[in-house]
N, C-alpha and C positions, 0 to 999 in steps of 0.2 A: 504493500500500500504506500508505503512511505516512498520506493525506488517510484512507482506511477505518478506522484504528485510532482516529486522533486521533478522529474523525466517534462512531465508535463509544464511547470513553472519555467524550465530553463526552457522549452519550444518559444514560450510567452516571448521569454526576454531575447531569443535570437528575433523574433518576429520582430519587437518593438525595436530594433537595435536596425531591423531593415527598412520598416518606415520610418527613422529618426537618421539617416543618412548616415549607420554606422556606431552612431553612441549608443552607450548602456549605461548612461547618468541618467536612470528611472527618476524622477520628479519624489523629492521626500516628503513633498507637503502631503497632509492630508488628506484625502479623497473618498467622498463619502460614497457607501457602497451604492447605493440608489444613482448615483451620475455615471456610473463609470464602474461598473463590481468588476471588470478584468484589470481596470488599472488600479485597482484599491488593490486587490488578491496582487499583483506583480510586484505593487510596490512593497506590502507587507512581506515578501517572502523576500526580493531584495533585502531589506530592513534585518532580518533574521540568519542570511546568509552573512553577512557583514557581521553582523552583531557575533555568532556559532565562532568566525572565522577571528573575530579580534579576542574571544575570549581564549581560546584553543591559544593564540599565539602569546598570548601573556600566561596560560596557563592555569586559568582560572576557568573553566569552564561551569556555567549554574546550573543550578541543579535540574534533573530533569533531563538536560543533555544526555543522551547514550555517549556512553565517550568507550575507549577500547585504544591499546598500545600494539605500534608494530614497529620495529626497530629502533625500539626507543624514542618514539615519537606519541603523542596523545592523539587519538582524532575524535570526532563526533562523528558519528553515523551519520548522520544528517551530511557531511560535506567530510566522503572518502576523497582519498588524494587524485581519483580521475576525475570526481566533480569540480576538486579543484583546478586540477590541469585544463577540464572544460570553461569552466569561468573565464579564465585568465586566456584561454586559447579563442574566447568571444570578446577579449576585451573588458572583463567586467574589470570594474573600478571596487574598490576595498575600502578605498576608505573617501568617502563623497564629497568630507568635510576639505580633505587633502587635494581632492582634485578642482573642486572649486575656487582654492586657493591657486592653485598654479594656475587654472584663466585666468582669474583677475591680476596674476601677477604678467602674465604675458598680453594680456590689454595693452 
C-alpha cells in the first residue's frame, strides 16, 4: 500500500514538474482541499518527503517513522535509497527554504 501511494505521488510530481517547465518547487503555501485536492495531496506529500528526509539526515527520525539500518546507515521506509536516487534523479529540491534563497540571490 505504502510502495502504490509513494509510486503514485512521485507520477504526480514528474507530471507537475512537466507542466511547470521542469521544476519541482511544488508551491508550500497552503491549499485547501476543495480548490485543488491533487495539489493539496502533492504538496503534502512533498512537505513529508523533505520533512522523513531532513530528519533521517540529522538523525532524528519521529516517531512513527518505520526506520530500518543497512550498512550503517538509518533509512525510513517511507524514502529507500532508490526513492531517493529517484527524487534527486527528477530534480526534487530538499530543502525549498535553500532553494529559494539561491533565486533570490541570483536575481
Amino acid at each position: 500500500a505504502v510502495d502504490c501511494k509513494w509510486n503514485r505521488m512521485y507520477r504526480r510530481l514528474l507530471r507537475y514538474k512537466f507542466d511547470n517547465g521542469g521544476d519541482t518547487m511544488v508551491p508550500t503555501a497552503y491549499v485547501p482541499k476543495g480548490v485543488d485536492p491533487d495539489m493539496a495531496a502533492l504538496r503534502n506529500w512533498v512537505a513529508r518527503q523533505r520533512k522523513v528526509y531532513r530528519e533521517m539526515q540529522q538523525g532524528q527520525p519521529r516517531a512513527g517513522v518505520d526506520v530500518f539500518e543497512r550498512r550503517g546507515r538509518r533509512y525510513a521506509r517511507e524514502l529507500l535509497p532508490h526513492r531517493v536516487a529517484a527524487l534527486e534523479k527528477a530534480g526534487f529540491v530538499w530543502s525549498a527554504d535553500g532553494a529559494r534563497w539561491d533565486r533570490r540571490v541570483e536575481d
